[in-house]
N, C-alpha and C positions, 0 to 999 in steps of 0.2 A: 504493500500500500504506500508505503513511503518513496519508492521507484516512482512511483505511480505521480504520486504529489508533486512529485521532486520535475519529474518532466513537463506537468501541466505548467509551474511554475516558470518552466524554461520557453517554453513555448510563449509563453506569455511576456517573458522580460525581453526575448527576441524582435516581437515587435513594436513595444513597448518604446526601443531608440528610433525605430521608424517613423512613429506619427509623433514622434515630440520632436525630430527634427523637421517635419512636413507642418507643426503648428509654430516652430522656432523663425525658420527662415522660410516658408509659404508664403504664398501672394495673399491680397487682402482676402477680407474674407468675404465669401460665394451666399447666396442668397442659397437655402434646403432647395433641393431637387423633390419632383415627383416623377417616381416610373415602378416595375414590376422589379424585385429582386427572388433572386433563386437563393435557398439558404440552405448551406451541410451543414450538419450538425452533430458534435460527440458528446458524451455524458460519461462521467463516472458518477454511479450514485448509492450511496450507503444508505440498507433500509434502515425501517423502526415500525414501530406497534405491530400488525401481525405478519408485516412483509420479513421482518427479524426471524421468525420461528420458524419461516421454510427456508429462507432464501440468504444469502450473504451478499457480497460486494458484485454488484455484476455491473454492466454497460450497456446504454443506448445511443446507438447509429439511426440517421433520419434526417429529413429535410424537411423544407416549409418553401410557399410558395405567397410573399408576400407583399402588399401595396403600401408603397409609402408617398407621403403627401407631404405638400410644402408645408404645412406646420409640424412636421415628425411624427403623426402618429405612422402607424404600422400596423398591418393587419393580415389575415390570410391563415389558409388551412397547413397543418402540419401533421406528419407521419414519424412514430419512431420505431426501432424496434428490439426490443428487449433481451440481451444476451447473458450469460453465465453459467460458473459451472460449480457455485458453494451451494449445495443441497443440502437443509440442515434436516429434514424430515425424518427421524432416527426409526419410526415404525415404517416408513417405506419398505412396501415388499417384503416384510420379517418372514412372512408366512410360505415364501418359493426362495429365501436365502439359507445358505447355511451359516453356520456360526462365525464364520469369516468372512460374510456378506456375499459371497459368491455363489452363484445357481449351476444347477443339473441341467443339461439338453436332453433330447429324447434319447440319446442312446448311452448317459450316465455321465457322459465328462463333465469337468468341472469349466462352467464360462464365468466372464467377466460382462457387465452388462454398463453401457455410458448412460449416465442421468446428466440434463442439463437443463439448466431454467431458459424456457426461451417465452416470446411474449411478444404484445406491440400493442400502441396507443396510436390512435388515430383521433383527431379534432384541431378547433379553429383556438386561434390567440390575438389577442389584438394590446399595444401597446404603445407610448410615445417615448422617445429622445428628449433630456434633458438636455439642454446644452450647456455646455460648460467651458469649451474653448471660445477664444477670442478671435481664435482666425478660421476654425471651422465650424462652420453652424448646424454641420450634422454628426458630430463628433458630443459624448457627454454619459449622461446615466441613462440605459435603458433602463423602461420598469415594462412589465411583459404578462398578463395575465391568459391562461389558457384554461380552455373544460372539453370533455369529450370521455371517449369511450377506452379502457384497457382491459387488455385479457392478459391471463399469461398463465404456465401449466409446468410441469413437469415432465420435460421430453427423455421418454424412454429409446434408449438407442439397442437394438439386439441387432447387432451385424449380419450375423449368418440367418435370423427369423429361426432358431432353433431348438429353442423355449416355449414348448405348447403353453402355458399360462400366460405369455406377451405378444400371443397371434392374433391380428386383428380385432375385434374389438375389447378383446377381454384388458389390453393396455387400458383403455379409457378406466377401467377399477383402479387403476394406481397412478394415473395422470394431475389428479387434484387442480383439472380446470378450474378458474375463478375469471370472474369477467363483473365489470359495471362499470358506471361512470368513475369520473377524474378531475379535478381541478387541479392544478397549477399557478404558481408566481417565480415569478424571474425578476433577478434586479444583476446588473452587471455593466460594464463598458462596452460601450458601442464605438466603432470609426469607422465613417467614411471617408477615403483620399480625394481628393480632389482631381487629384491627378489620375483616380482609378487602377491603381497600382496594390494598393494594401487596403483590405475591407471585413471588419472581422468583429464579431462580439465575444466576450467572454465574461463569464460570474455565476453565481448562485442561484437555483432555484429549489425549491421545494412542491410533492407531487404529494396531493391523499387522495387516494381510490378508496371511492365507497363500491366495495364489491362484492360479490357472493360468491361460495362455492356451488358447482357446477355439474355435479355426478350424481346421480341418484343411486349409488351403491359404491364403497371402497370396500375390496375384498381384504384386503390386512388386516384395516383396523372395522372391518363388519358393522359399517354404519351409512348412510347418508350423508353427502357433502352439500350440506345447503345452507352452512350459517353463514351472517352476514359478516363482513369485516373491512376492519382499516387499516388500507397498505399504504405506508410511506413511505415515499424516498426523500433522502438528501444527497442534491447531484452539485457536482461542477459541469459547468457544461462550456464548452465550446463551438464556435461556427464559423465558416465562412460565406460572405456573400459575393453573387455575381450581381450588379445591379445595371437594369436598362433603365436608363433614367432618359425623361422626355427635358431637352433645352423650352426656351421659349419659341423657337423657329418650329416647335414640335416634331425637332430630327430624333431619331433615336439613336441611345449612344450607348456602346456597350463598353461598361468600366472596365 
């Protein structure tokens, strides 16, 4: 995790000398643009409340597809999707594992079986630019609010399909889908160059799924998965933008 920190940190001081020499010695400063930007976007996010008890540290890869206006707000739909592989669910599959966590195939050997969290959140965000530079007027604090929909499961991986208990649908008994809505806030550094050269946000946001489980039977633990719950992340997140921004002449200009 400290790798981890330690690179985002680098990333970030990297172009950190970029736009404070672009606000240092930059031309005056530019009236906000309005046009479509395309947004990449990373996440590391550490859960809490029930997302803690199955899940650890995992990661969200995704994009947005968003409108900014001459006074800075921003707005448009966005996709993420949810990676990892810290499974903390200790009765997972107790009942087809042996004592070493390892299972039988049909003809007695011993296999190893991948578990990994996967997921994804889909919905709209809409939020403004603070500004805060002197010589860029789309440069300062984003603040970013989002709501919408996430799921995310427990992906059971059987390579060779060898595992009569993990062949089509009887996996759904030990999946522990959950799915519902989402809200989100983000607050972090926004810049755009001027010159269209370096375009990027970065900071903090925080996610609570009001969700449900999703299975009308777990064979482990011989019960129903339908309680409700709250999963939270706490993410850094990062992004880059391509932005089409419309001039006054209403040419389109790709940064």
């Amino acid at each position: 995790m400290k790798k981890q920190l330690l690179l985002l940190l680098a990333f970030f001081a990297s172009f950190s000398t970029s736009f404070a020499q672009s606000d240092l010695f930059g031309a005056d400063k530019l009236p906000p643009r309005k046009g479509v930007i395309f947004n990449v976007n990373g996440n590391l996010d550490f859960p809490g409340a029930d997302m803690a008890k199955r899940f650890g540290t995992s990661y969200r890869v995704g994009g947005a597809v968003l409108y900014k206006t001459t006074s800075n707000w921003m707005f448009g739909p966005k996709m993420d999707f949810i990676i990892g592989n810290d499974i903390k669910e200790d009765s997972l599959m107790y009942n087809i594992r042996n004592k070493d966590g390892f299972f039988y195939n049909q003809n007695g050997e011993v296999m190893g079986v991948g578990i990994f969290q996967r997921g994804y959140m889909v919905g709209l965000q809409a939020g403004k630019i603070f500004n805060l530079s002197k010589r860029n007027s789309e440069s300062g604090v984003l603040v970013m609010t989002g709501a919408g929909f996430m799921q995310h499961k427990i992906n059971i991986f059987d390579k060779d399909k060898s595992i009569s208990q993990l062949r089509g649908d009887y996996k759904k008994g030990y999946d522990r889908l959950t799915n519902g809505w989402y809200l989100e806030q983000y607050i972090g550094y926004n810049y755009f160059d001027p010159n269209g050269m370096v375009n990027f946000h970065i900071g903090l946001n925080v996610t609570a799924g009001f969700t449900q489980g999703r299975r009308d039977y777990l064979y482990d633990v011989m019960r129903t998965d339908d309680k409700s719950r709250l999963d939270i992340l706490f993410g850094i997140r990062g992004g880059w933008y391509i932005p089409v921004f419309k001039r006054k002449s209403e040419e389109m200009f790709f940064e």
